[in-house]
C-alpha positions as CSV (number, residue, x, y, z in Angstrom):
1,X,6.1,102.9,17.6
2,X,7.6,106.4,18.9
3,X,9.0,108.0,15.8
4,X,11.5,111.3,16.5
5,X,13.1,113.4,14.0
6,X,16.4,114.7,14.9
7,X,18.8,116.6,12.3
8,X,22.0,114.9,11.3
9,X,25.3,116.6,10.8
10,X,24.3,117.1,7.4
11,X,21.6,119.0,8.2
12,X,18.9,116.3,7.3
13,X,16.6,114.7,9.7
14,X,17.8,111.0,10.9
15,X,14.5,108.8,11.6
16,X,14.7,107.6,14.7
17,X,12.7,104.8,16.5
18,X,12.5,103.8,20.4
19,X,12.2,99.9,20.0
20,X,10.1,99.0,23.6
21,X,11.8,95.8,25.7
22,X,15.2,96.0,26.7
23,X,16.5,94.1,29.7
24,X,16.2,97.2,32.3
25,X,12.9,98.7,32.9
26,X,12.1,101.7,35.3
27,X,9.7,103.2,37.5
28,X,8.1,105.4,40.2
29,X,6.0,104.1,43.2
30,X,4.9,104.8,46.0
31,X,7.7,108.1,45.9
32,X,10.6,105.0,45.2
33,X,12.2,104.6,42.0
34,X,12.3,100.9,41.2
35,X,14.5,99.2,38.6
36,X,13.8,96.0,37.3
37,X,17.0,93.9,36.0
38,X,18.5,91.1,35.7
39,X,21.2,89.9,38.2
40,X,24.4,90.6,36.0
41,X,22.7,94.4,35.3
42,X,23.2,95.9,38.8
43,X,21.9,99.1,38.2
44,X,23.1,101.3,41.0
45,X,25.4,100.8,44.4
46,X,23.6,98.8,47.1
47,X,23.3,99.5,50.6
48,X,21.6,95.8,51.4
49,X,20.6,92.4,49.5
50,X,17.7,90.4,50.2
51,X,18.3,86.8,50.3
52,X,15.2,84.2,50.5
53,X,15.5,81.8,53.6
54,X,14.5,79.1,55.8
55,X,13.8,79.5,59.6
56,X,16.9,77.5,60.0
57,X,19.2,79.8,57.5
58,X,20.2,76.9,55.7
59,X,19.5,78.2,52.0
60,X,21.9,81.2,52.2
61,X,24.4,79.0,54.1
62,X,28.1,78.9,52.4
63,X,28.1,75.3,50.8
64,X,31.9,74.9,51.5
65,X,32.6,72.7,54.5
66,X,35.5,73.6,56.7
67,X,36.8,71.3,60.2
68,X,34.9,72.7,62.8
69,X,36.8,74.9,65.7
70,X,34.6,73.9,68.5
71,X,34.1,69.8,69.7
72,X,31.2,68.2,68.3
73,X,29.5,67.8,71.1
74,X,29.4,71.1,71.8
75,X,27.7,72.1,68.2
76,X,25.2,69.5,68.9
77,X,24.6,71.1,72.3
78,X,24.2,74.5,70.5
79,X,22.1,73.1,67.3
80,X,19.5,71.5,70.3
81,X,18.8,74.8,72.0
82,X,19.1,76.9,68.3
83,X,15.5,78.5,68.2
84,X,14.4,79.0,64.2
85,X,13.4,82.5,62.9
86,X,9.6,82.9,62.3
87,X,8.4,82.8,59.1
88,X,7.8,86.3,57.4
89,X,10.8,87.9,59.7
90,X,13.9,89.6,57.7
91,X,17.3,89.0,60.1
92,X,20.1,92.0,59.5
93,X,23.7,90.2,58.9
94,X,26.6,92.8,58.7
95,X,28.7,93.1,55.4
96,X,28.8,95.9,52.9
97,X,26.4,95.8,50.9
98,X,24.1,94.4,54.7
99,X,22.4,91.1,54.0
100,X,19.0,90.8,54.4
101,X,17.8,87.6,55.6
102,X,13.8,87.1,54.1
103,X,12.4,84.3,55.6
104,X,10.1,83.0,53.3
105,X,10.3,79.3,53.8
106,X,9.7,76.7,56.9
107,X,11.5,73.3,55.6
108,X,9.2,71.6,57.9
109,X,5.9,72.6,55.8
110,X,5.2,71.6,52.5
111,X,4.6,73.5,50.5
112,X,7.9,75.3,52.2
113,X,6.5,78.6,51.5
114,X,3.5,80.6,51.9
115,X,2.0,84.1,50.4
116,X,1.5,85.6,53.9
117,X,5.3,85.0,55.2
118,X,6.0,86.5,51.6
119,X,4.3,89.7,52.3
120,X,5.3,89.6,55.9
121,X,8.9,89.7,54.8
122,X,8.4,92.3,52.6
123,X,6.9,94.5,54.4
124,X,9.5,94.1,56.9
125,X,12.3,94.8,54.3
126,X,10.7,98.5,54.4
127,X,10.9,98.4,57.6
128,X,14.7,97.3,57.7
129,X,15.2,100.0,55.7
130,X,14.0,102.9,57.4
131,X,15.1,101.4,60.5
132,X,19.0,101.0,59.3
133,X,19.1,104.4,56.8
134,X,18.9,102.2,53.9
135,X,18.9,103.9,50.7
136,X,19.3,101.0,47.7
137,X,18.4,97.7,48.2
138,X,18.1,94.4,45.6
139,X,15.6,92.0,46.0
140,X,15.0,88.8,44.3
141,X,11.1,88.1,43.7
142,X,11.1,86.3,46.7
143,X,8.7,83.2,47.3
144,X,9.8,81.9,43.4
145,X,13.4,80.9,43.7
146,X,13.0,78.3,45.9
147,X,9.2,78.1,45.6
148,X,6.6,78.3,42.8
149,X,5.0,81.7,44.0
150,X,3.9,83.4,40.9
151,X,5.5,86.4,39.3
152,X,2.0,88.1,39.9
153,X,1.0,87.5,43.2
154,X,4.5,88.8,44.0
155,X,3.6,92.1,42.4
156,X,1.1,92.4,44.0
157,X,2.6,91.6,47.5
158,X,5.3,94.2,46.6
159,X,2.9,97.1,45.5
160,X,1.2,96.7,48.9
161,X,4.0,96.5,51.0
162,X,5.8,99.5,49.0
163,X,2.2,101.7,49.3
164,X,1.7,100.5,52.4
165,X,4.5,101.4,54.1
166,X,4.8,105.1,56.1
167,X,8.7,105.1,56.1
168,X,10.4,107.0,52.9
169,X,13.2,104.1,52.5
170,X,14.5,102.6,50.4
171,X,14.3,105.5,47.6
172,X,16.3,102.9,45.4
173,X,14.8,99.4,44.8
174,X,16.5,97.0,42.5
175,X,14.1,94.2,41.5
176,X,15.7,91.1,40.2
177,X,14.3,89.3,37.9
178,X,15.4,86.1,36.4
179,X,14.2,86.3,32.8
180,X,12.4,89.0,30.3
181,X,9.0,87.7,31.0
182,X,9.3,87.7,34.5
183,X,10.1,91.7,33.9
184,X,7.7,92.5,31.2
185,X,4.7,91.1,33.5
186,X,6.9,93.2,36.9
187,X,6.5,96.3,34.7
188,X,2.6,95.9,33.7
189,X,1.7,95.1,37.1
190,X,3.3,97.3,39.4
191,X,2.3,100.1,36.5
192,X,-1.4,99.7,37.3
193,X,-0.2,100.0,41.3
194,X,1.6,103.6,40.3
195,X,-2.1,104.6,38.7
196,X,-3.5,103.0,41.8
């Protein structure tokens, strides 16, 4: 353990130790700053979310139903013709902080996910960033909430798509991650991308 000596008011010196852990961790890559937290510790002001989705946006949908405004067959007339997003494509949505839209999953496929849709979305998060002047941005480790991608592979899709990537946005990136294990093995691997 780190030991530091500091003088108390009495003019004696107070032995103080860092204890490691903690339920933030930070870091430089790739000229970003990234934070790993949990959801509840949103460590700075975001300017977009990430949200992992289907091609048909159904996981991100709001789950209360309300009478619709238009006639029925109308909808059903729409929801015929409605083309799905392709897999690995992030859609914008407006709001403050702007929802990004990962499209991770195909409902259609089984598994529903796949590692190259996961780095094509990434990769195009980077994108939306420099594209729309995005400074912050939180993203969940996509690929694991609604599928069983690992907490490694995804570090290593993210260190690719953050070295990877010729734009200078986001400086800010908040990865969220769901418990401390999930963070502690964040931190070593994207670590050994910084000394990369």
């Amino acid at each position: 353990m780190n030991e530091k000596h500091r003088l108390d008011g009495g003019g004696r010196r107070a032995r103080l130790r860092l204890i490691p852990g903690g339920r933030t961790r930070r870091l430089r890559l790739a000229g970003r700053t990234i934070v790993l937290a949990p959801e509840k510790d949103l460590p700075f002001d975001l300017d977009a979310l990430v949200f992992e989705e289907d091609t048909y946006r159904i996981m991100s949908a709001e789950p209360e139903w309300a009478p619709p405004e238009e006639h029925p067959l109308r909808i059903m007339h729409d929801l015929h013709r409605y083309a799905p997003d392709r897999p690995g494509t992030v859609v914008v949505q407006a709001g403050r902080p702007l929802r990004l839209l990962a499209i991770v999953h195909d409902v259609n496929c089984e598994p529903t996910w796949r590692r190259e849709w996961v780095a094509a979305a990434l990769h195009n998060v980077f994108r939306a960033a420099d594209r729309h002047g995005l400074v912050s941005i939180g993203l969940p480790l996509l690929g694991s909430r609604h599928g069983r991608l690992e907490t490694r592979t995804f570090v290593d899709l993210l260190g690719a798509a953050s070295a990877n990537n010729p734009g200078r946005l986001p400086l800010r990136l908040w990865v969220i991650v769901p418990d401390p294990e999930s963070g502690r093995i964040m931190f070593e691997g994207l670590k050994s991308w910084k000394g990369a």
